[in-house]
N, CA and C atoms of all chains as a GROMACS GRO file, in nm:
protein
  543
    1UNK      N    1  -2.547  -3.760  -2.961
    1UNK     CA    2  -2.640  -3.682  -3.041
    1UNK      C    3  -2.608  -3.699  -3.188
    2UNK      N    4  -2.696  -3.658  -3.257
    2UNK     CA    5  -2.668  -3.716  -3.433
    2UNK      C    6  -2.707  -3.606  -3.475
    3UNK      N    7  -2.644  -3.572  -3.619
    3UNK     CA    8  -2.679  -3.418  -3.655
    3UNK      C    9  -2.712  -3.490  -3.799
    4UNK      N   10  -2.869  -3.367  -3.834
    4UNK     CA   11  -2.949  -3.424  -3.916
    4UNK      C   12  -2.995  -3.300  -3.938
    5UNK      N   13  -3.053  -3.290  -4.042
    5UNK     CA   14  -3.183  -3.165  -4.116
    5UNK      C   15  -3.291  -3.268  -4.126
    6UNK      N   16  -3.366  -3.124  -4.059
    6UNK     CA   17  -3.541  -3.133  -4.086
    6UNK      C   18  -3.580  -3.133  -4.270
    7UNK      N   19  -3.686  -3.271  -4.265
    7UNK     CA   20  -3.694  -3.291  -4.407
    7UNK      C   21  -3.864  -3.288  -4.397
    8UNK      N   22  -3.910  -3.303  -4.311
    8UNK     CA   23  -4.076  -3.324  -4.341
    8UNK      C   24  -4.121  -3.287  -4.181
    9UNK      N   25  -4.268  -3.280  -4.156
    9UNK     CA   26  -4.332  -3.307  -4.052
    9UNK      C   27  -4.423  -3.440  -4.094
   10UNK      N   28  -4.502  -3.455  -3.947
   10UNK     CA   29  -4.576  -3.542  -3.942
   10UNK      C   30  -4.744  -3.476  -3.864
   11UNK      N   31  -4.817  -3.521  -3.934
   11UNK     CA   32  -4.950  -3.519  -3.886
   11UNK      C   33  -4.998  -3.613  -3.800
   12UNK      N   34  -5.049  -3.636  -3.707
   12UNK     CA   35  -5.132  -3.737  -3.658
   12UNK      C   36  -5.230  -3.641  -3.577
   13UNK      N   37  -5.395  -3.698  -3.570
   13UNK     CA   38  -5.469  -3.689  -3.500
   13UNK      C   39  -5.516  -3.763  -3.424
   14UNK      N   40  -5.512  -3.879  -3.399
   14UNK     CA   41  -5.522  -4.039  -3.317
   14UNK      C   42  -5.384  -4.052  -3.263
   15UNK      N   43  -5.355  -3.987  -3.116
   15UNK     CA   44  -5.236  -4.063  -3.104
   15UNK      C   45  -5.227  -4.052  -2.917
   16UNK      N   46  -5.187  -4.133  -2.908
   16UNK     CA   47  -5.159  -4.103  -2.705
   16UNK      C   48  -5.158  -3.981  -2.676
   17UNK      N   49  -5.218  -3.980  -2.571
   17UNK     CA   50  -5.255  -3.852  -2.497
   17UNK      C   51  -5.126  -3.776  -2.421
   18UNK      N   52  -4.982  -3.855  -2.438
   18UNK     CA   53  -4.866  -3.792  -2.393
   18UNK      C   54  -4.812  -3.763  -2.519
   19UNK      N   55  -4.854  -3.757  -2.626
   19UNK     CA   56  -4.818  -3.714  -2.752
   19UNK      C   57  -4.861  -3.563  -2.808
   20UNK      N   58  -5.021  -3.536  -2.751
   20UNK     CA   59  -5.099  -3.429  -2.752
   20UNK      C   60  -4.984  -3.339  -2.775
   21UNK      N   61  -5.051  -3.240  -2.850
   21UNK     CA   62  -4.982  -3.103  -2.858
   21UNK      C   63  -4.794  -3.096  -2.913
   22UNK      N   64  -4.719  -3.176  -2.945
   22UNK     CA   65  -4.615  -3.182  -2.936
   22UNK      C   66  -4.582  -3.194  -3.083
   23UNK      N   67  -4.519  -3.136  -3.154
   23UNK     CA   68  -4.487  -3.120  -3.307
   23UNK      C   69  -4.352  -3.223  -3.333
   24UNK      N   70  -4.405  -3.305  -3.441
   24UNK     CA   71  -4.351  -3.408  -3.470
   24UNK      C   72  -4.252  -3.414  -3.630
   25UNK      N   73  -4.125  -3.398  -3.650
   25UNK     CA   74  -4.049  -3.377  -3.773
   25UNK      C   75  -3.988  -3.456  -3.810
   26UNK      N   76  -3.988  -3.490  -3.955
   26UNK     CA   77  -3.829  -3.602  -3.983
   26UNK      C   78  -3.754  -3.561  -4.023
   27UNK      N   79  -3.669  -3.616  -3.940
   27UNK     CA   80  -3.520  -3.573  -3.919
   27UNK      C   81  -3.420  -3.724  -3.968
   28UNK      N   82  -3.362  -3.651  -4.113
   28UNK     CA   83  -3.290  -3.727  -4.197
   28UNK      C   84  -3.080  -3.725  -4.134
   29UNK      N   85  -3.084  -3.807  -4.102
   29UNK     CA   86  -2.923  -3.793  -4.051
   29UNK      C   87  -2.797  -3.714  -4.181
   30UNK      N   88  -2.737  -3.708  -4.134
   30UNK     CA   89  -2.690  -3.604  -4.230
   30UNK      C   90  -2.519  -3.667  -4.218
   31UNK      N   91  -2.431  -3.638  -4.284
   31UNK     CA   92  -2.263  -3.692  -4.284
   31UNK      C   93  -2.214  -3.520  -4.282
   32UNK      N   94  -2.077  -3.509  -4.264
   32UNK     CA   95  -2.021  -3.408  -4.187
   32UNK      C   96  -1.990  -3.300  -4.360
   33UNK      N   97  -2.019  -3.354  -4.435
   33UNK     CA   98  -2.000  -3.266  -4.561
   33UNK      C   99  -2.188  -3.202  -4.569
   34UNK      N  100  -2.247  -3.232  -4.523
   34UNK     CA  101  -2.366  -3.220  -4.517
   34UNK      C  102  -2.490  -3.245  -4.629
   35UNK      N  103  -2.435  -3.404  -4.657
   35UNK     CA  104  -2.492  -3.480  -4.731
   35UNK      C  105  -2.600  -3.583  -4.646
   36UNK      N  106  -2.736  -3.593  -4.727
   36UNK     CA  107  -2.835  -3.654  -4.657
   36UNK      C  108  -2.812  -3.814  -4.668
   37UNK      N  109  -2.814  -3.845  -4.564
   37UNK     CA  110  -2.800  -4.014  -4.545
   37UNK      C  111  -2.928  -4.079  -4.518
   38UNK      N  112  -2.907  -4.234  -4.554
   38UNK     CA  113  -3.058  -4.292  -4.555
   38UNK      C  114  -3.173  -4.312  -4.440
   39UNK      N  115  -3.115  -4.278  -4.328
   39UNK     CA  116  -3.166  -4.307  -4.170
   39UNK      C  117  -3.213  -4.201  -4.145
   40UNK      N  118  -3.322  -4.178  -4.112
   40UNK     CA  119  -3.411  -4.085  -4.055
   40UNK      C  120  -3.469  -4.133  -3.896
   41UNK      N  121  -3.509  -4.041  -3.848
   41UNK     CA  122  -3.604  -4.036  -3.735
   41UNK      C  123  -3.757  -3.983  -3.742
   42UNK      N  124  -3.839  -3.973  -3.678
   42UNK     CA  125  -3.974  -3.898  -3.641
   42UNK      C  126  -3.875  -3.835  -3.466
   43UNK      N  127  -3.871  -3.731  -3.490
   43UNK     CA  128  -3.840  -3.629  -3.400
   43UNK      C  129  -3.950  -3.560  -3.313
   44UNK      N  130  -3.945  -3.533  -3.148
   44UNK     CA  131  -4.011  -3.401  -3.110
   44UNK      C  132  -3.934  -3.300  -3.101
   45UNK      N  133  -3.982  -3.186  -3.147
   45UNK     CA  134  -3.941  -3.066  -3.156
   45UNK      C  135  -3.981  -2.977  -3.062
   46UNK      N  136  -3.848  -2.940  -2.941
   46UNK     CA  137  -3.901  -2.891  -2.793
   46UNK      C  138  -3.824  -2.737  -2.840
   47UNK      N  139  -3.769  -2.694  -2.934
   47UNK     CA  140  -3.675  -2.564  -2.950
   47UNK      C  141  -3.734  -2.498  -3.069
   48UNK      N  142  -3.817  -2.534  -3.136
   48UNK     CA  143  -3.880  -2.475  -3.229
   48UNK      C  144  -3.767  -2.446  -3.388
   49UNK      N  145  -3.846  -2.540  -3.448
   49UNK     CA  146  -3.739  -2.561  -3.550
   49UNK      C  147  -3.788  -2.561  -3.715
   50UNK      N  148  -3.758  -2.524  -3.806
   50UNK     CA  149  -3.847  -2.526  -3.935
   50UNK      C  150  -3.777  -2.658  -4.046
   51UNK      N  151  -3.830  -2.678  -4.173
   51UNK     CA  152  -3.784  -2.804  -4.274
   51UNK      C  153  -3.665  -2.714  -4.342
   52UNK      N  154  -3.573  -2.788  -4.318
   52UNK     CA  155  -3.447  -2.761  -4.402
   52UNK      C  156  -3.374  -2.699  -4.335
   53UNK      N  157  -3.378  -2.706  -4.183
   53UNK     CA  158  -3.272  -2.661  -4.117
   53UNK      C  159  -3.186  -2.772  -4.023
   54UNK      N  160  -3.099  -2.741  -3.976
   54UNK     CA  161  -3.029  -2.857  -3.955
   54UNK      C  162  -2.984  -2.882  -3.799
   55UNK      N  163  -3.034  -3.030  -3.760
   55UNK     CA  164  -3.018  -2.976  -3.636
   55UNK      C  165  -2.993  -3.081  -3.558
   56UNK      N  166  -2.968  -3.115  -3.385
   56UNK     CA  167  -2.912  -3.239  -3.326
   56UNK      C  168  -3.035  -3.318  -3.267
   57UNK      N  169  -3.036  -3.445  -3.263
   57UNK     CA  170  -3.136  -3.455  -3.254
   57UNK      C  171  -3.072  -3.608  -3.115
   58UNK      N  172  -3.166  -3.600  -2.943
   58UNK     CA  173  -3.126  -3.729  -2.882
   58UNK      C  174  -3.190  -3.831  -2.902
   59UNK      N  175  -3.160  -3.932  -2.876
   59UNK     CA  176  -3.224  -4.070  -2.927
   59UNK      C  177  -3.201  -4.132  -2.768
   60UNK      N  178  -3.303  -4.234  -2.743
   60UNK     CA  179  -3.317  -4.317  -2.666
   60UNK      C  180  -3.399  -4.253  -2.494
   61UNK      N  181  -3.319  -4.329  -2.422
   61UNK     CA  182  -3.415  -4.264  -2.267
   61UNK      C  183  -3.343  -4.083  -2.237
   62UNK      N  184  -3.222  -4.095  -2.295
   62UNK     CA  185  -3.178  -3.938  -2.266
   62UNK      C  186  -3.299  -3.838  -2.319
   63UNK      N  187  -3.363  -3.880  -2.422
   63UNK     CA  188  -3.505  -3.785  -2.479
   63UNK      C  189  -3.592  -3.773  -2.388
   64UNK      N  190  -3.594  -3.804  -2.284
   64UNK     CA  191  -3.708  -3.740  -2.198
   64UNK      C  192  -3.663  -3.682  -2.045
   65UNK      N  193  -3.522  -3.642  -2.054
   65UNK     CA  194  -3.479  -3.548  -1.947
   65UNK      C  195  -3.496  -3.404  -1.957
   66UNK      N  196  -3.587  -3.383  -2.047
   66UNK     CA  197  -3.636  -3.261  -2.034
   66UNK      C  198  -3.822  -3.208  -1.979
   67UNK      N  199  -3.769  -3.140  -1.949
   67UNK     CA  200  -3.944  -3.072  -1.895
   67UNK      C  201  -4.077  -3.140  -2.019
   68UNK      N  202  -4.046  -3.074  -2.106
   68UNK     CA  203  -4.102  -3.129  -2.231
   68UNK      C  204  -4.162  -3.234  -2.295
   69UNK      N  205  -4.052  -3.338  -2.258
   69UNK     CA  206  -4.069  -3.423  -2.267
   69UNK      C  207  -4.061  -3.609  -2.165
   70UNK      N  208  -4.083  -3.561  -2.016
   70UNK     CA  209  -4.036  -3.628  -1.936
   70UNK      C  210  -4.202  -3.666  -1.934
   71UNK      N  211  -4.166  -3.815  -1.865
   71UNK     CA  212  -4.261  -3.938  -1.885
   71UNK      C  213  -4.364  -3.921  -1.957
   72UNK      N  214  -4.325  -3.911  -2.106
   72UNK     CA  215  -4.418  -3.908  -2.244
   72UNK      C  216  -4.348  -4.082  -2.288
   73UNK      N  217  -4.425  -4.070  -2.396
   73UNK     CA  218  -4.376  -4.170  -2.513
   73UNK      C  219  -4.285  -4.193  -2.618
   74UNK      N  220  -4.162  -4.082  -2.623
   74UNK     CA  221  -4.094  -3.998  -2.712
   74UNK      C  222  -3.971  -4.012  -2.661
   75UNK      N  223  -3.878  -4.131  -2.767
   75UNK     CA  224  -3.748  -4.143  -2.802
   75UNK      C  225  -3.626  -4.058  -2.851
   76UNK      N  226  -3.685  -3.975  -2.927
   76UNK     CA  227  -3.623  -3.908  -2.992
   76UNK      C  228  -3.650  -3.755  -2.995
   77UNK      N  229  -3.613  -3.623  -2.952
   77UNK     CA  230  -3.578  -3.486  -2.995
   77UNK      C  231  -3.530  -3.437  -2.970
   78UNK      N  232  -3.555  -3.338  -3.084
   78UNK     CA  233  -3.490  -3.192  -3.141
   78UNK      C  234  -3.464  -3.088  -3.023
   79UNK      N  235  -3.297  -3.083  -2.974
   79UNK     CA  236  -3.268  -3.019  -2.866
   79UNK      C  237  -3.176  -2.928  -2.912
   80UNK      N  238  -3.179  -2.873  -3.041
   80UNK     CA  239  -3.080  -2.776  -3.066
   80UNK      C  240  -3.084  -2.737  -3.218
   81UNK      N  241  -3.116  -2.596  -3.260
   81UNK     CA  242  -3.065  -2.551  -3.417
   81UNK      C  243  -2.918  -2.552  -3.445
   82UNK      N  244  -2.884  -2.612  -3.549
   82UNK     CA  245  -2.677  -2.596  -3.567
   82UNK      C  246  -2.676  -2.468  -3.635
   83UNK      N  247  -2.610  -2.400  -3.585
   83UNK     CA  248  -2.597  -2.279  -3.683
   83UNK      C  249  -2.480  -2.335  -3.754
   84UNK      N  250  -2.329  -2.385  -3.724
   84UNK     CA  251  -2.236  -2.384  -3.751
   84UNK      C  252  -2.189  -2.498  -3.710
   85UNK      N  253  -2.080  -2.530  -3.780
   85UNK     CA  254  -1.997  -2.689  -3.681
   85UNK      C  255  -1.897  -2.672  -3.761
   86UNK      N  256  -1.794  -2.682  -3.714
   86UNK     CA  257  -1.597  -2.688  -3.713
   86UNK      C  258  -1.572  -2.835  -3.750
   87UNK      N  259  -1.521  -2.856  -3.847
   87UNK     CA  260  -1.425  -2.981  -3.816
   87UNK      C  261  -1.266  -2.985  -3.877
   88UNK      N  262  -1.180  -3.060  -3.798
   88UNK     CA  263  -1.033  -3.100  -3.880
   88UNK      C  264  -1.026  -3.254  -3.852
   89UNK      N  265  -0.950  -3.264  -3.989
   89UNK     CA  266  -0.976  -3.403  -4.001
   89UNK      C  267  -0.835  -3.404  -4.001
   90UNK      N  268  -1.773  -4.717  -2.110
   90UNK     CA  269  -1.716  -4.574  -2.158
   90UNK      C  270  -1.640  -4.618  -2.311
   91UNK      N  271  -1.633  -4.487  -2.356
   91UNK     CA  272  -1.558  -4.573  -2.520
   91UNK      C  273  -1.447  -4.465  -2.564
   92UNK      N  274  -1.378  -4.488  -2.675
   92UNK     CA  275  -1.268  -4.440  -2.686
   92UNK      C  276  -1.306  -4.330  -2.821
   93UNK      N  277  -1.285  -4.192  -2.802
   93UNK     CA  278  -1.281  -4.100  -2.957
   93UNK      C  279  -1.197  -4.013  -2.923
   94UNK      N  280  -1.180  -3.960  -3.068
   94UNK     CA  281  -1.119  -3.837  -3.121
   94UNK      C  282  -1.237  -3.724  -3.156
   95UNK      N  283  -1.151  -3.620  -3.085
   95UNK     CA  284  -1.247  -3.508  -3.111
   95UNK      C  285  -1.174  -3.415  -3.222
   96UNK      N  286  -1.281  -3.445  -3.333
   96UNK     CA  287  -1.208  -3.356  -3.446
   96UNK      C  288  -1.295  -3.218  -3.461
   97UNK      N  289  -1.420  -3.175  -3.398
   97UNK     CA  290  -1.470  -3.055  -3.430
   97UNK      C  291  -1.564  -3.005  -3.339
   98UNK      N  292  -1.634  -2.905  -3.393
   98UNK     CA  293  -1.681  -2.833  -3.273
   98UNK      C  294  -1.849  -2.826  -3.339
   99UNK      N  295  -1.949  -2.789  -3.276
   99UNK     CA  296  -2.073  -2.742  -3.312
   99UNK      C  297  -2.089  -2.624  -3.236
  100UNK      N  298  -2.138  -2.527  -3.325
  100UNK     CA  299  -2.177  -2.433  -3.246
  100UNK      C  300  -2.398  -2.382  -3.273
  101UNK      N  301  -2.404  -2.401  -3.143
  101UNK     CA  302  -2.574  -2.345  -3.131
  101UNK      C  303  -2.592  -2.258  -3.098
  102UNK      N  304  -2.724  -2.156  -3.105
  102UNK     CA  305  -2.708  -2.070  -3.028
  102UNK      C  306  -2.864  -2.115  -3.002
  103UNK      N  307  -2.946  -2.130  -3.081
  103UNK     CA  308  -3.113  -2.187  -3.000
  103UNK      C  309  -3.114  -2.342  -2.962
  104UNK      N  310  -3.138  -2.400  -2.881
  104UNK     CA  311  -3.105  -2.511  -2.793
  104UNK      C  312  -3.226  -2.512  -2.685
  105UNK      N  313  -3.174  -2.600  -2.649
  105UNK     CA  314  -3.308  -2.642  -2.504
  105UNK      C  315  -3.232  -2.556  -2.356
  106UNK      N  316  -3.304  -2.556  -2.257
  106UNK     CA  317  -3.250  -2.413  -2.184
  106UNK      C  318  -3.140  -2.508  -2.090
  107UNK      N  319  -3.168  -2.692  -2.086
  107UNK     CA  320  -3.025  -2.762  -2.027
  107UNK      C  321  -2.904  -2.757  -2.054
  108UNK      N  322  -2.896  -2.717  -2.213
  108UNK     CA  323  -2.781  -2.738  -2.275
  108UNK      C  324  -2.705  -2.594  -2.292
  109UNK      N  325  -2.784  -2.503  -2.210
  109UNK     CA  326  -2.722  -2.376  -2.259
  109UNK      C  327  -2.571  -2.365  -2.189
  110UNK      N  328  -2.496  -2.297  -2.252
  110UNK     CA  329  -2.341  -2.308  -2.146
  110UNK      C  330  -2.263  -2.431  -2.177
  111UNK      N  331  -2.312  -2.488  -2.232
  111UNK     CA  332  -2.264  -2.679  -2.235
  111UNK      C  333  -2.138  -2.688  -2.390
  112UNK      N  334  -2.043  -2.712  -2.422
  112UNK     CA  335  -1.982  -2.718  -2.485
  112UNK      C  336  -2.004  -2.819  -2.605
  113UNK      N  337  -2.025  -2.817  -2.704
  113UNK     CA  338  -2.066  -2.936  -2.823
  113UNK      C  339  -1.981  -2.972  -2.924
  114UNK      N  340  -1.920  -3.110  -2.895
  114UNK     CA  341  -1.755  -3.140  -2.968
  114UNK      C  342  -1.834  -3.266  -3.092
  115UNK      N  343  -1.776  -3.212  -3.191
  115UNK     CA  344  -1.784  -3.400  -3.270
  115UNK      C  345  -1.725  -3.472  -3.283
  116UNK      N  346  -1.731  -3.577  -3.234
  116UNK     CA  347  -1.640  -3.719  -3.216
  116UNK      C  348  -1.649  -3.780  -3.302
  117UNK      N  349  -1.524  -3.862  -3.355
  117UNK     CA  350  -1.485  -3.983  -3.448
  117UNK      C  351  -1.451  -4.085  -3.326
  118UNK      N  352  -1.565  -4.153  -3.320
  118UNK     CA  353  -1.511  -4.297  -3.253
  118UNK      C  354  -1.359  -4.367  -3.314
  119UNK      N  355  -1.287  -4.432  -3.178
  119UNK     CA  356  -1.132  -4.516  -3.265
  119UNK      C  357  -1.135  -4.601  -3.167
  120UNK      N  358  -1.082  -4.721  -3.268
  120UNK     CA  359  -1.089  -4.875  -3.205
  120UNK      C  360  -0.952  -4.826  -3.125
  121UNK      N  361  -0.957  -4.938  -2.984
  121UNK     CA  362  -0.854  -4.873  -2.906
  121UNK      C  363  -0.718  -5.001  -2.923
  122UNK      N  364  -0.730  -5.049  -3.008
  122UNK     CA  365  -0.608  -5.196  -3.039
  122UNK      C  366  -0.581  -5.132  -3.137
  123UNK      N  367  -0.625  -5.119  -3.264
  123UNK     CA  368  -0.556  -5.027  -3.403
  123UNK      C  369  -0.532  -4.897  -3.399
  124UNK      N  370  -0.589  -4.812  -3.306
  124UNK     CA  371  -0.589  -4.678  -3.325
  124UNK      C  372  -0.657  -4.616  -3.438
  125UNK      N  373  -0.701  -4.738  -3.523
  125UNK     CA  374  -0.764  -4.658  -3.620
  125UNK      C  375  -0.948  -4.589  -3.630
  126UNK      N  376  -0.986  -4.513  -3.718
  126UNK     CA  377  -1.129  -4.469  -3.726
  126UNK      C  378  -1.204  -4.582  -3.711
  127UNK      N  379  -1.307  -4.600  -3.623
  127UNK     CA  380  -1.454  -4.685  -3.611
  127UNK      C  381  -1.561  -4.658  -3.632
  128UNK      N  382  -1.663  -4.639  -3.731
  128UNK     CA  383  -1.796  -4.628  -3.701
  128UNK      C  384  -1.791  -4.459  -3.714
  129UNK      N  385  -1.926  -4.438  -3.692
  129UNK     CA  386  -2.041  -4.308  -3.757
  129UNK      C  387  -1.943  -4.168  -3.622
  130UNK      N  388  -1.945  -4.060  -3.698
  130UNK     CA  389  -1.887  -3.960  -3.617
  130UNK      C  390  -2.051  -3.956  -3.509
  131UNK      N  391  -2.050  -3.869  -3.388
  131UNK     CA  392  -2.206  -3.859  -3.341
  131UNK      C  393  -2.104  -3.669  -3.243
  132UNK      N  394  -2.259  -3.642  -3.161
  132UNK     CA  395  -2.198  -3.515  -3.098
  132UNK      C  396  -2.187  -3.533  -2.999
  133UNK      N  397  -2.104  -3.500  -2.907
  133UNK     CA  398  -2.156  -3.490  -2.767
  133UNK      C  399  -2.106  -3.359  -2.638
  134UNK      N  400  -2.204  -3.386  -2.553
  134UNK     CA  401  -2.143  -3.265  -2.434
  134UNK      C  402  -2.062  -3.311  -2.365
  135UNK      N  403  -1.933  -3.116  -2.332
  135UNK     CA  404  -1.825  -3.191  -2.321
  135UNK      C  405  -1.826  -3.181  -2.144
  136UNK      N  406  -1.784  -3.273  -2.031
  136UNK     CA  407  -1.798  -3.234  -1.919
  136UNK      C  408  -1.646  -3.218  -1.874
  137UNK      N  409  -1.561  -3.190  -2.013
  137UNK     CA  410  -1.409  -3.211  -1.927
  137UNK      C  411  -1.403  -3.033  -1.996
  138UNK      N  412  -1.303  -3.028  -2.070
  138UNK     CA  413  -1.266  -2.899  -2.113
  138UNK      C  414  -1.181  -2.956  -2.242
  139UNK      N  415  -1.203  -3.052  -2.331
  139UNK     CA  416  -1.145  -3.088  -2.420
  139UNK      C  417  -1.126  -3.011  -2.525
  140UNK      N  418  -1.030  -3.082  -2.612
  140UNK     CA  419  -1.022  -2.961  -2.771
  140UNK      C  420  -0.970  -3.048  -2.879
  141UNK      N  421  -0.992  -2.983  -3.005
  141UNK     CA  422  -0.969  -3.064  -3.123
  141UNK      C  423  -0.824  -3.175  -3.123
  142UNK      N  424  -0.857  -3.260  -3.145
  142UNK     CA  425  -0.719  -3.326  -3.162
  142UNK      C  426  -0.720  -3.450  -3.032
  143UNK      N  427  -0.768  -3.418  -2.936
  143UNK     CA  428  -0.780  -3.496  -2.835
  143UNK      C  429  -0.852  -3.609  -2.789
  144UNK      N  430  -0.742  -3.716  -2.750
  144UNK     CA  431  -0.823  -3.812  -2.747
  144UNK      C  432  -0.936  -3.844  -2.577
  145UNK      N  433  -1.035  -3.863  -2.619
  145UNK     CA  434  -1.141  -3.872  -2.486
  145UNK      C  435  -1.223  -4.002  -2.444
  146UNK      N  436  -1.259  -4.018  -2.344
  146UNK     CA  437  -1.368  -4.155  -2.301
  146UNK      C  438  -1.495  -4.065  -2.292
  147UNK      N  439  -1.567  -4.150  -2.380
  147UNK     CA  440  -1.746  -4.087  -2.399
  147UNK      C  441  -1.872  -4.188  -2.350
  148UNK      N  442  -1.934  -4.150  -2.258
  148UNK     CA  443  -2.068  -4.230  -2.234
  148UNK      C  444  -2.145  -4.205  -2.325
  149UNK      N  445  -2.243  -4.368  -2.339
  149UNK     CA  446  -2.376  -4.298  -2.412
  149UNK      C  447  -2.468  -4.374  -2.369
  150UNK      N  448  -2.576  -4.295  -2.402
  150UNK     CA  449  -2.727  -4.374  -2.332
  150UNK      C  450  -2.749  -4.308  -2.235
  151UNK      N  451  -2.799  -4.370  -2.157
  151UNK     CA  452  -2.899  -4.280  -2.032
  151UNK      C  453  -2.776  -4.242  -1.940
  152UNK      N  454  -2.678  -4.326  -1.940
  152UNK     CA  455  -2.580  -4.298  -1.847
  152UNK      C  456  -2.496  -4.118  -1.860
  153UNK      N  457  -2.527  -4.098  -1.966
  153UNK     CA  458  -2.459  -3.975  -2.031
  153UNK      C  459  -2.551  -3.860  -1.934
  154UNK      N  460  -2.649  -3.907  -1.915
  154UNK     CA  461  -2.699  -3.763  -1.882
  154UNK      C  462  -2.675  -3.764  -1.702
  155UNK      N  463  -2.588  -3.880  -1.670
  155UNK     CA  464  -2.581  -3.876  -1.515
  155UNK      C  465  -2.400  -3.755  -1.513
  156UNK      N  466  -2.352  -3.801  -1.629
  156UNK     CA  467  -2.231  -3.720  -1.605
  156UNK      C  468  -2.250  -3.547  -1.538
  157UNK      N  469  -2.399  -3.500  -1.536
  157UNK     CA  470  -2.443  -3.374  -1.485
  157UNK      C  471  -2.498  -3.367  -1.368
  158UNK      N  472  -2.506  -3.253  -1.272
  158UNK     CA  473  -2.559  -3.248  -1.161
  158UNK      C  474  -2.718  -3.223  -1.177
  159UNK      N  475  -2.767  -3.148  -1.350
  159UNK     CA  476  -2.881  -3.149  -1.322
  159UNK      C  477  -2.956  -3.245  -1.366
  160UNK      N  478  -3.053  -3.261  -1.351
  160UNK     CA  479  -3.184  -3.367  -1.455
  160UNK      C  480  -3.212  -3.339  -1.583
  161UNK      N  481  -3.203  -3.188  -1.622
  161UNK     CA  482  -3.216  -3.134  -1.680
  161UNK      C  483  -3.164  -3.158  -1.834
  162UNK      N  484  -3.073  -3.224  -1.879
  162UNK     CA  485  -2.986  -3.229  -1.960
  162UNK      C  486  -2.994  -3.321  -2.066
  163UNK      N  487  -3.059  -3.295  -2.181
  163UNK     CA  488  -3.073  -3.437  -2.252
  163UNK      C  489  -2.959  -3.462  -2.343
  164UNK      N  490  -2.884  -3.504  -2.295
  164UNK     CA  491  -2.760  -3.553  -2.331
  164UNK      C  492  -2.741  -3.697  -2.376
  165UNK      N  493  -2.726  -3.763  -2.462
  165UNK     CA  494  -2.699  -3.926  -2.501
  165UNK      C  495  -2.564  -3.978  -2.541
  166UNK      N  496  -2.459  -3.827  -2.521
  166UNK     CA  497  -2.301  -3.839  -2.583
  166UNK      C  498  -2.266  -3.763  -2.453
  167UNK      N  499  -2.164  -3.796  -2.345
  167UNK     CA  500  -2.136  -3.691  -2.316
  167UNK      C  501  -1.957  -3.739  -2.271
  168UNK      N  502  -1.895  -3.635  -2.310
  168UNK     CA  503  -1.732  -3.693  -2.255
  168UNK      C  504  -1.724  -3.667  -2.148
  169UNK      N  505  -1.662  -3.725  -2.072
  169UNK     CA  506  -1.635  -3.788  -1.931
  169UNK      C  507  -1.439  -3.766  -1.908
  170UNK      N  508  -1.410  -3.813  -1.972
  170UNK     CA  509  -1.242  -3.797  -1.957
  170UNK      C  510  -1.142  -3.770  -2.035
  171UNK      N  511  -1.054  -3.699  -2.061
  171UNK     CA  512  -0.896  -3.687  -2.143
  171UNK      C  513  -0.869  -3.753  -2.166
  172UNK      N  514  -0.809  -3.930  -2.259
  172UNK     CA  515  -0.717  -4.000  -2.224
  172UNK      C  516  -0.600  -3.947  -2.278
  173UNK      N  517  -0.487  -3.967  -2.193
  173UNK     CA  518  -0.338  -3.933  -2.239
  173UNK      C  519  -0.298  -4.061  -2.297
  174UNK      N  520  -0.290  -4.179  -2.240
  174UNK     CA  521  -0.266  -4.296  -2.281
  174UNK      C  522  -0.316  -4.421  -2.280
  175UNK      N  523  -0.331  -4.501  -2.345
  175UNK     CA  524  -0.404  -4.632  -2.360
  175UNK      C  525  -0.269  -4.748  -2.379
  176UNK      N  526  -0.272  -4.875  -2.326
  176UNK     CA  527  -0.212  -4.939  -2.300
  176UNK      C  528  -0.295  -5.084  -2.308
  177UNK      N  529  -0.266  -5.148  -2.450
  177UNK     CA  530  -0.308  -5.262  -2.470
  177UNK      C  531  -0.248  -5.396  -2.466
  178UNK      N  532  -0.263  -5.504  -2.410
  178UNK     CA  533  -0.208  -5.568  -2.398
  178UNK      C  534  -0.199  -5.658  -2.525
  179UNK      N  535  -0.063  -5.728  -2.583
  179UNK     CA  536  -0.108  -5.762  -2.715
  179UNK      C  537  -0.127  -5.907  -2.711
  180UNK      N  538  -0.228  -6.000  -2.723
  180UNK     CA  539  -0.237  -6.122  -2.754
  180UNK      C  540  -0.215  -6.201  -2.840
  181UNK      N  541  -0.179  -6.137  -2.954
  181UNK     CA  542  -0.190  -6.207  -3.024
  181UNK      C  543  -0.071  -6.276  -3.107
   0.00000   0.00000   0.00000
C-alpha cells in the first residue's frame, strides 16, 4: 500500500459502465515527513474521503478484492483515512 | 517474498470493512547481501504479530491478498514471516 493525500478529484461523464457511480481522486504519493512527491494516481474512493486528507491507497489486481470494486476496471483505491502513523528510524 | 524492516506503525480508524482488525506496519525494504536500505518505504498488513525493529518477508501483488482466509481484503503488502536470520552465501 502507498500512503498519499488526496489532491484533486476527477470528473468524467463518458466512461465504462463499471466505472458508473464511483468517485474518482488524485492521490499524490507522499514521503514519511509528509512531503508531496511527484507520482500520483487517479484513485477509487470506496471509504469516503475528502482533498487534503491523507490516505493508503492499493494498486494493481489487489484493488478489486473488495465488494466495491470487484470485476470493474479499477487499479487503484482508497481503502483507508490515516489518521496517524509512527515511525523510528 | 522480499526482505524489510519494519520501522512504524499506521494507525486508521475509517478503512474498508476487510481491513478492520488488520494491523498496518511501514516497511523499509533491505537488500538481503548488504543489509542495507533499498528502495521506497510502502505499508502493509501484518499476518504475523510483528513490531518495530523487526526484520520480516513481505508479499506483494495479488499474492498478498491470498495470505488471508477472506476474499475480502485488499491488501497489495502483506507480511507473511519474522526473519530471525538470513544466511548468504558469499561469491564473490
Amino acid at each position: 500500500m502507498v500512503l498519499g493525500q488526496v489532491v484533486g478529484s476527477v470528473v468524467a461523464t463518458q466512461k465504462d459502465k463499471s466505472l458508473l457511480s464511483k468517485k474518482l481522486l488524485i492521490v499524490k504519493s507522499i514521503d514519511l515527513d509528509g512531503n508531496l512527491l511527484d507520482s500520483f494516481v487517479v484513485a477509487v474512493d470506496i471509504v469516503g474521503v475528502g482533498v487534503g486528507e491523507k490516505v493508503l491507497v492499493v494498486n494493481g489486481s489487489s484493488a478489486r478484492q473488495t465488494e466495491e470494486t470487484k470485476d470493474r476496471s479499477i487499479d487503484s483505491v482508497i481503502v483507508a483515512k490515516v489518521d496517524s502513523y509512527q515511525v523510528v528510524k | 517474498m522480499f526482505y524489510a524492516r519494519v520501522i512504524g506503525n499506521v494507525v486508521s480508524t475509517i478503512k474498508y470493512k476487510g481491513l478492520i482488525g488488520k494491523k498496518l506496519q511501514i516497511l523499509q525494504p533491505v537488500d538481503m547481501e548488504t543489509g542495507k536500505d533499498s528502495g521506497m518505504f510502502l505499508i502493509a498488513v501484518d499476518t504475523t504479530d510483528s513490531g518495530i525493529g523487526d526484520f520480516v518477508g513481505y508479499e506483494d501483488g495479488m499474492e498478498a491478498t491470498w495470505a488471508f482466509d477472506s476474499y475480502d481484503v485488499p491488501s497489495d503488502a502483506s507480511i507473511v514471516s519474522i526473519i530471525e536470520k538470513v544466511n548468504v552465501l558469499d561469491n564473490k
